[in-house]
MARDO-654233 format. One record per residue: residue in one letter; x, y, z of N, C-alpha, C in turn. Coordinates in steps of 0.05 Angstrom, whole numbers, plus 5000, padded with zeros to 4 digits. Last residue first. Layout:
# MARDO-654233
AXYZXYZXYZ
...
# end
This chain:
# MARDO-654233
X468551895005470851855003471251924983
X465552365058464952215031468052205020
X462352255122463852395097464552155085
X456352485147457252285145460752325123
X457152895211456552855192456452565170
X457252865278459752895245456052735223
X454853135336454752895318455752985300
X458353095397457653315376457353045358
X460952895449457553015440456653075418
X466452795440464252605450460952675447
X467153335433467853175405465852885417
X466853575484465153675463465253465440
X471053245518467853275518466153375501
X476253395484474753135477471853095490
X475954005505476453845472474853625467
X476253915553474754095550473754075511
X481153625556478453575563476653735557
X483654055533484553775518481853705525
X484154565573483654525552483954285525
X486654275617483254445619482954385588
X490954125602489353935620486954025612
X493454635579493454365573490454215575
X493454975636491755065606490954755591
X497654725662494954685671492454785643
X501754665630501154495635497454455647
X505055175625502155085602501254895614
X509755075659506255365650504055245642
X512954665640509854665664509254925659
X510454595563511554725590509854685609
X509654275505509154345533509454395560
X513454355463511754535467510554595494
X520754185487517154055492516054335483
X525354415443525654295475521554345468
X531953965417530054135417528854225436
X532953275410532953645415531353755422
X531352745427533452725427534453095417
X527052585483527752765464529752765461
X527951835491527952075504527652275481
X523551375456525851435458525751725484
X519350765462519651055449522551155465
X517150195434519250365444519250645445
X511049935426512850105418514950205441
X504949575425507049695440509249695428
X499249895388501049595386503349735420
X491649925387494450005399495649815389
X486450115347488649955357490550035368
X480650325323483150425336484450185354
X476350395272476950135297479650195292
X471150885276473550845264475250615286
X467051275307467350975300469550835274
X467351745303466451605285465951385280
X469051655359466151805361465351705331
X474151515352472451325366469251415365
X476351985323475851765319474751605318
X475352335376474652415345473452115327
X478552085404476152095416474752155387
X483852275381483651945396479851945396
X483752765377483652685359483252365363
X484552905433481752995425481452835397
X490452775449488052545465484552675452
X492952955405493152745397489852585410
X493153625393491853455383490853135387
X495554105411495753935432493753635422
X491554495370493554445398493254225412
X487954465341490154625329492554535349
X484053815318484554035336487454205335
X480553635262481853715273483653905294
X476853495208476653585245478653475252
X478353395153475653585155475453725193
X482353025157482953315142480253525141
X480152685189482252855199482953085187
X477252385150476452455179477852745191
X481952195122479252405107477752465133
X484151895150485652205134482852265131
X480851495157481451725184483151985168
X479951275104478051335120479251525146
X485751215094484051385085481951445099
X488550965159487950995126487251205121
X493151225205492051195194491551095164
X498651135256498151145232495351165227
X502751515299500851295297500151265263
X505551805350506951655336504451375327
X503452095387503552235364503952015342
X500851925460502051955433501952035407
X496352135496497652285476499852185456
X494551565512493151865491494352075485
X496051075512497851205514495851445502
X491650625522493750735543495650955537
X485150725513487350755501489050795519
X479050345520481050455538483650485520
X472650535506474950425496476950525515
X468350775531468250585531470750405516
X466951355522467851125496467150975495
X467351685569466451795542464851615527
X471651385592468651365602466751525590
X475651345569474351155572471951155577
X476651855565476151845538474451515545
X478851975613476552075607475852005589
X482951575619480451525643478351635629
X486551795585485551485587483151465594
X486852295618486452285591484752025579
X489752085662488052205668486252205637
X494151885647492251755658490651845663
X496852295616496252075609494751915610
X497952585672496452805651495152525626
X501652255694498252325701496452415690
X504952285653504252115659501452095671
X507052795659506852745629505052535637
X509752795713507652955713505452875681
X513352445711511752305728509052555725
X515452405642515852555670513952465683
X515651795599515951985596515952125635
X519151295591516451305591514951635601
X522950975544522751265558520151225561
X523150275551524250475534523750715552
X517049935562519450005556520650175547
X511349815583513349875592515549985589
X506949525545510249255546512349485562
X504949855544503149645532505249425547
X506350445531505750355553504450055559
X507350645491509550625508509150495538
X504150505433503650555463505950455475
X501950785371504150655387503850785410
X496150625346498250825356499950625375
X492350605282493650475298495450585314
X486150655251488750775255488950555281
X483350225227482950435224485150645228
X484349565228484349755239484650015225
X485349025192483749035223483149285236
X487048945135483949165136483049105177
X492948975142490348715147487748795148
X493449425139494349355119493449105117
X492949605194492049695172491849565148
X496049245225494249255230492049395206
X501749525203500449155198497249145204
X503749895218502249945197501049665190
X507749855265504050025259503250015245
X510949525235509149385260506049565268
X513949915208512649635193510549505221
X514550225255513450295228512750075212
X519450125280516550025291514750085275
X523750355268523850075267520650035272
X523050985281521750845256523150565254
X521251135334523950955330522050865306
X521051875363518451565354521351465337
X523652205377522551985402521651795389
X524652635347527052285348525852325371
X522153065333524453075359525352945366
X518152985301521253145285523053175312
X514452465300514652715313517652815299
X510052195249513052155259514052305277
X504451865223506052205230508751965254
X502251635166503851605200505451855199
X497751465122498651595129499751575159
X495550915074496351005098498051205098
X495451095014493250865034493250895053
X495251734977496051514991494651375003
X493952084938493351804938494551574948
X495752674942496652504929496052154922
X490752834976491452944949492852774929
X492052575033490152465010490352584973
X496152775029497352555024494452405013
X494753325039497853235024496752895022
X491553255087491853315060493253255043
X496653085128493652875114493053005092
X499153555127500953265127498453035103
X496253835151496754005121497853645113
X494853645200493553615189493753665153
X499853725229500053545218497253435199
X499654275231502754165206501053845203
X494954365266495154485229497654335217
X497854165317494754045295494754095257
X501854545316502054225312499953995304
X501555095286501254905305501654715301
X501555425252499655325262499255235277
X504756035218505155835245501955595256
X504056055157503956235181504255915196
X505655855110505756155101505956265129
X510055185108506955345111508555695117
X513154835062513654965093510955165086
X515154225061512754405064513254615074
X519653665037518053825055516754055047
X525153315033522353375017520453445037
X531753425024529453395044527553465043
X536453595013533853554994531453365000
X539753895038539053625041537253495027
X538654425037541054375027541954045033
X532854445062534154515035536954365029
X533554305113532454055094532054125057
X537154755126537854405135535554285115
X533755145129536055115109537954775108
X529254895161528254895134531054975111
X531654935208531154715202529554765175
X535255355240535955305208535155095199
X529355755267532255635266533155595239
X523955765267525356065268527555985277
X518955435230521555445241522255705244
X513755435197515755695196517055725229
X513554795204510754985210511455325218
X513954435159516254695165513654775178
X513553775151511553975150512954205166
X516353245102516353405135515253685123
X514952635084514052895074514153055111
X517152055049516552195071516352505065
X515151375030515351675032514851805052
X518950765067516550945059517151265048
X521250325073521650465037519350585037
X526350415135523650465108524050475092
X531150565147529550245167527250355144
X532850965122535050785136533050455138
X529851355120530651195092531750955107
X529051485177526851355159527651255134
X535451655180533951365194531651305185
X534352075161536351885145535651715158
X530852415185530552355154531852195144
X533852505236531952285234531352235210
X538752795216539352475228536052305227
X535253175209536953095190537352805193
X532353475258531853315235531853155212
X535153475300534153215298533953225269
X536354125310538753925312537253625305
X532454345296535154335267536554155277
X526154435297528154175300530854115283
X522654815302524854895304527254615320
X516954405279518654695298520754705295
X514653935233517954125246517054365250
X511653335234511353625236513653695240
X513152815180514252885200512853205205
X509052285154509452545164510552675181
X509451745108510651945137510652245138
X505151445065506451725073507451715101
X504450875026504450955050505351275054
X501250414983503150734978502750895006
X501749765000500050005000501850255000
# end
């Protein structure tokens, strides 16, 4: 199946390079990084690398890079789409293992959970509650239990690109876009995955933000649990 990677980029000059060579490295997937107008040298770094990428007119966010990502890739006709984070936490060895579930028509999107098998970086004891807490709400929303809700590191088909390129949240996307999903009824899978420490750069999410976050994620996926979608058309 003609697959896409999507990497979003902030201001990832020191990762991005090394990670674009490790997706060729362990993949024969395409890849497409989304400049969401960097204010470092990570868009002269994937110029003078010929590093196939986007770079947007204004700042969006991390919802908007990775939603421009799904466009893109429905435009071009791809089967599955996987975002990649641009800060080398997600270990594209596990990329053939997210995408199995898909590619056996079992699942709709699929995310890697750091938390399934334990291993590897499991992120700050604060990242973590904020996790479990997330889990808890979307469970009792759902009725599906996802262990890792905010991960980034997941895939979709078409059916969720085309979901995704119509709703989508600007910030902090992953645990409202989890519920999104599940509200369409789209059959979401976990596998367990390694994930890595940040290897630059530094977290959009600050303890500042942290409490904004919380309020505002829940405050996301309670409305997306109520609101009825439409039907969309492939």
């Amino acid at each position: 199946m003609k697959t896409l990677i999507i990497v979003p980029c902030y201001n990832e000059s020191e990762t991005i390079l090394t990670l674009y060579r490790e997706i060729c490295e362990k993949t024969t997937c395409d890849v497409i990084v989304i400049n969401d107008c960097s204010t470092d040298s990570s868009k002269d770094i994937m110029t003078l690398n010929n590093i196939p990428h986007i770079d947007l007119p204004l700042n969006l966010g991390i919802g908007g890079a990775v939603q421009t990502g799904y466009r893109y890739a429905l435009q071009n006709g791809y089967d599955i789409a996987i975002q990649v984070d641009g800060d080398g936490q997600h270990d594209p060895s596990w990329i053939d293992n997210l995408i199995e579930p898909i590619i056996k028509g079992d699942a709709d999107m699929v995310i890697g959970s750091r938390f399934i098998d334990n291993k590897g970086f499991q992120s700050s004891v604060m990242r973590r509650f904020g996790i479990r807490f997330f889990k808890t709400l979307i469970f009792c929303l759902s009725g599906k239990r996802i262990t890792d809700a905010t991960s980034g590191f997941r895939a979709i088909n078409r059916k969720g690109m085309i979901l995704f390129d119509n709703y989508y949240a600007k910030d902090y996307p992953e645990p409202e876009s989890n519920m999104l999903a599940l509200k369409n009824k789209l059959i979401v899978k976990e596998i367990p995955v390694t994930m890595r420490e940040r290897q630059g750069g530094v977290s959009s999410i600050s303890p500042s933000k942290s409490v904004y976050y919380m309020f505002k994620v829940s405050i996301g996926i309670i409305i997306t649990s109520l609101r009825e979608y439409p039907p969309l058309n492939n």
